[in-house]
N, C-alpha and C positions, 0 to 999 in steps of 0.2 A: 435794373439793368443786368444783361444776363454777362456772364464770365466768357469773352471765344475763348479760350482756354477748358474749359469744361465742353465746348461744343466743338473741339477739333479733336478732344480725347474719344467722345463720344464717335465720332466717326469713325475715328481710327480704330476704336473697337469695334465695332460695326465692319470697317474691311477686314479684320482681322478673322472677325467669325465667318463672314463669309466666305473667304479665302480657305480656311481651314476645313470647313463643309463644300467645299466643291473640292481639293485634296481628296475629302474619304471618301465621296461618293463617286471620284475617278478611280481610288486604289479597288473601291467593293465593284465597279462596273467592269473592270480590269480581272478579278478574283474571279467573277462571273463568268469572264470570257475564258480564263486558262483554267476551268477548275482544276484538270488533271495535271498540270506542271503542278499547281500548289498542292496540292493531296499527295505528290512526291516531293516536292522543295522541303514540307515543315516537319517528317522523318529524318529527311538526311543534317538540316539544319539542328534539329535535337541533338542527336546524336555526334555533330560535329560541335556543341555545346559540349555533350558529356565528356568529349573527348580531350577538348582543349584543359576541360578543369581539373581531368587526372595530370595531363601534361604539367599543368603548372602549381601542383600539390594542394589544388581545389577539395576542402573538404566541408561536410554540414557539422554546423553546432549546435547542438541544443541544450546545452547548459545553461539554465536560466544565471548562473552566477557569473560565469563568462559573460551572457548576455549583457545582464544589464548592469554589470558594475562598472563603474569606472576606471579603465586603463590607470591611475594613478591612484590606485586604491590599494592600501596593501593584503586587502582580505584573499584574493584571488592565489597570491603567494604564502600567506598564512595556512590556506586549506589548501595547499599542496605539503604544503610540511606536516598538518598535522594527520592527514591519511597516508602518507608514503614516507614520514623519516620517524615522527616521534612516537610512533610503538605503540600508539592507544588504540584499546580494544575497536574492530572497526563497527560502525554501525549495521544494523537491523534493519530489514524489512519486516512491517509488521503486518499481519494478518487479522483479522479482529472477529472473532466470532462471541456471537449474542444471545442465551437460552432463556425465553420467557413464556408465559402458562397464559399473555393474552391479561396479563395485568394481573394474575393473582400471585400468592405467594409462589416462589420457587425453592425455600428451605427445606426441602424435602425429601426424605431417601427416594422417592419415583425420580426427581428432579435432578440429582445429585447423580444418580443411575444413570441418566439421558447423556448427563454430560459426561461421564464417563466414556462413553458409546459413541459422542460428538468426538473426543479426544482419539478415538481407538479411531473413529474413519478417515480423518486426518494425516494419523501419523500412517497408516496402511496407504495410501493412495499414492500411485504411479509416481516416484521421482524424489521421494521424501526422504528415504535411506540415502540416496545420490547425496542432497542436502547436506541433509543433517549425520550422517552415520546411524551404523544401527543401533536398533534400543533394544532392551530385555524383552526375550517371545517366553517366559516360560509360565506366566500366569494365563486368564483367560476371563475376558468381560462378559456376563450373561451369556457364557456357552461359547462364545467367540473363540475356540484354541487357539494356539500359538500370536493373540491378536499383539501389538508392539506397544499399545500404550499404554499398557500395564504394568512397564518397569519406568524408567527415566527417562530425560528427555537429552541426546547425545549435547556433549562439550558446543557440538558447532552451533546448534539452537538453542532457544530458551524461549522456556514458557512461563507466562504469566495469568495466573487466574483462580479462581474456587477449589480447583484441586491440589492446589497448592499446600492444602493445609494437610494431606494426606499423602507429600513427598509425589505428588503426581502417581500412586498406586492406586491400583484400584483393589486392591486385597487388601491393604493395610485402610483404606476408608470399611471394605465390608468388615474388616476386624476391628473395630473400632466405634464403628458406631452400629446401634440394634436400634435405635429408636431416633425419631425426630427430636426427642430433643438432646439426645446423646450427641446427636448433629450439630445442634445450637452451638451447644458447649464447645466441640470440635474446630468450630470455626469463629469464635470467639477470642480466640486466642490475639493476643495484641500484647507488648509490639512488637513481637520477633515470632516467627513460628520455631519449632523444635529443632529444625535444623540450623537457625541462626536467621534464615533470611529474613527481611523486615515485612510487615502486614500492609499492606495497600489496600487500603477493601475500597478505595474507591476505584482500582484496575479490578477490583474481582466480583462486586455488589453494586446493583445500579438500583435507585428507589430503596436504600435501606431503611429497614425501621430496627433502631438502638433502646436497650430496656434505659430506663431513666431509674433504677435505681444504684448505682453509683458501679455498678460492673459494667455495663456497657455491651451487653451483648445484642447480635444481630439476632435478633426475633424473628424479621421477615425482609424480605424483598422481594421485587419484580424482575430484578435479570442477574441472572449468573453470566459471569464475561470470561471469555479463553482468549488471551493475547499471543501467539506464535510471531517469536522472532527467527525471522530466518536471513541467511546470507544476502548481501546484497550485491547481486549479481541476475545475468541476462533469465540463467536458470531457473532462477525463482518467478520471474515473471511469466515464465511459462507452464511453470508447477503448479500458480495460482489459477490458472485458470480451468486447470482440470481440476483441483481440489474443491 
């Protein structure tokens, strides 16, 4: 026995769609007739959108933590305190550049060379001084005079990666090391490099190969990695893209 209850809903869905398709098919028959009112109505109507949202302090958000946190959450008011009242260093935009030989070893003075030269086009390129301040021009990469990433990497950035281990110079690496395995040794250093900072070789060596006999040193790998941290702000986003 069938439900009339299920057969009066049925219908009434049934007037419902049709009602709603004879609606769109009088507004599109109607559209058709005035094209030109509506080719001026949906400018002025935009426009008279934009205008009411300024009026009434209409603005866009896209902060995903705004977004999708919950009004009764206290994270939203915690990361306002702790960017704008408690002092701590602000975060980094990172940049992440990658030097590899195509799978072969990269422990190499040619390799250690390149990325030298990767660090020198870097820090030369449109916008970087803006950033970061200026860095020492008084060395020179492979002939490159006055190139900037031959001395340090200014207070407002920081770098992370293989040249690390030679205070980011590139005179104190050619003084320092004459051979590949002078290299070895050079960057074997664990867990503090010279100047105090701590060794990360997984931010600076990617596919490392470690000797197994009880020193530990990096024999080979496949990619040398440069980490640039920079400001995080609109600038930077724009510096990335010509870099």
């Amino acid at each position: 026995m069938r439900c009339p209850c299920r057969f009066r809903m049925a219908m009434m869905a049934k007037w419902f769609h049709g009602n709603i398709v004879k609606v769109l098919q009088a507004v599109a028959s109607w559209s058709v007739r005035q094209a030109h009112f509506i080719l001026l109505l949906i400018p002025i109507f935009s426009v008279s959108v934009f205008c009411l949202g300024l009026f009434t302090n209409f603005y866009l958000e896209a902060d995903r933590v705004k977004l999708w946190t919950p009004a009764s959450s206290p994270v939203i008011e915690n990361s306002h305190w702790i960017e704008t009242e408690s002092g701590f260093p602000s975060t980094t935009y990172p940049i992440h550049i990658l030097l590899h030989a195509n799978g072969n070893d990269v422990i190499t003075m040619e390799a250690f060379d390149v990325l030298f030269q990767v660090q020198t086009i870097f820090q030369n390129a449109h916008g970087y001084e803006t950033l970061c301040g200026a860095v020492d021009t008084d060395a020179s990469i492979r002939g490159h005079n006055n190139s900037k990433a031959n001395g340090r990497h200014s207070s407002e950035c920081t770098l992370l990666g293989a040249t690390n281990f030679f205070d980011d110079d590139y005179i104190v690496f050619r003084q320092k090391v004459h051979s590949d395995q002078d290299l070895i040794k050079a960057i074997s250093l664990f867990p503090f490099l010279p100047n105090g900072r701590i060794v990360r070789r997984d931010r600076m060596f990617g596919y490392r190969v470690e000797s197994d006999d009880g020193r530990n040193l990096v024999t080979a790998a496949q990619l040398l990695k440069l980490r640039f941290g920079l400001p995080e702000n609109a600038k930077t986003r724009s510096f990335e893209k010509i870099a």
